[in-house]
N, C-alpha and C positions, 0 to 999 in steps of 0.2 A: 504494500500500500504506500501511497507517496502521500506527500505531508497536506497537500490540496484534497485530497477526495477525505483524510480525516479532518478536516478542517469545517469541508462541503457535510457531510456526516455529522458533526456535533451542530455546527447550526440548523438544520434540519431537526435534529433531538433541542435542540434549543424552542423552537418555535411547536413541536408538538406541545415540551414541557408548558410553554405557555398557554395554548390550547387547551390544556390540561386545569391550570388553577383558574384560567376564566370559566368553566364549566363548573369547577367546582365552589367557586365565588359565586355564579348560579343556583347550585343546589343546594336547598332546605334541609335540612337533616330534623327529626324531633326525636328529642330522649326524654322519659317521661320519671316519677317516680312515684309512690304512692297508688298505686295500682291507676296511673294517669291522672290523679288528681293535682299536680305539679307538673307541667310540660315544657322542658327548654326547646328554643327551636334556633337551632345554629346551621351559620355554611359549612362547606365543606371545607373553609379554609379554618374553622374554628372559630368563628366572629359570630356571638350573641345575635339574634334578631329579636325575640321576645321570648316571654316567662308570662305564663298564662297558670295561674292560681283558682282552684274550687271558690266560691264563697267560702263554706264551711270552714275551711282553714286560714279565713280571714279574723275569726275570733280572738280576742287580746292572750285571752290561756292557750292560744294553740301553736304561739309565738315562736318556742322552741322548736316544735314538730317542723312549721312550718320553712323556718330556717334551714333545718336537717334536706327536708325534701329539698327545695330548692338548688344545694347544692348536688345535693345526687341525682337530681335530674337535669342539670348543667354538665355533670359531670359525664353523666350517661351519654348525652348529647353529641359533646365533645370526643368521647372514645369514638364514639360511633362516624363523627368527621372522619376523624384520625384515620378509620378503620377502611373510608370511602375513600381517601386521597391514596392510602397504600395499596388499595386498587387499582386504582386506578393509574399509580407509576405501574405499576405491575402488568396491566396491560402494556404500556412504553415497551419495558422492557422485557416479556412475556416471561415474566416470572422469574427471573436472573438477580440476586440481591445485589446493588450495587451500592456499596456506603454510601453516604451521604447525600447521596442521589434525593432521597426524600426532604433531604433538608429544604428545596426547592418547592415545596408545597406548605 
């Protein structure tokens, strides 16, 4: 291989990569907790979009719980990004771990 067609080859993988987090800067993700009564809804780059709460767990005594959920359905949310961008490099590279590679999503 000469230095031009790996050169022509990474900008090529450059521009799918981009391909790649504007789709996922697109997609919605929702992680839920509390048997759904706490719902994070994040992109796929891991950026919050909204947190939709029951009434019921809007009560002043439920403060704690509510906190609890909250984060575990943020948190949920988030794996679940995480778990849709390593995808979807994965398609890129069909399945071949390449370090740091994901660092780009």
């Amino acid at each position: 291989m000469d230095i031009k067609s790996i050169m022509q080859q990474a900008q090529e993988m450059q521009g799918r990569i981009a391909k790649i987090q504007e789709d996922l800067a697109k997609t919605v993700i929702t992680g839920s907790a509390g048997g759904g009564m706490v719902q994070a809804r994040v992109t796929g780059l891991g950026e919050v979009v909204s947190v939709t709460i029951e009434k019921q767990l809007l009560a002043p005594d439920e403060a704690e719980l509510l906190q609890d959920l909250i984060t575990a359905a943020m948190n949920d949310g988030l794996r679940k990004a995480k778990e849709a961008g390593k995808n979807a490099m994965g398609q890129l590279t069909h399945g071949v771990n390449i370090p740091g590679l994901t660092n780009f999503i």
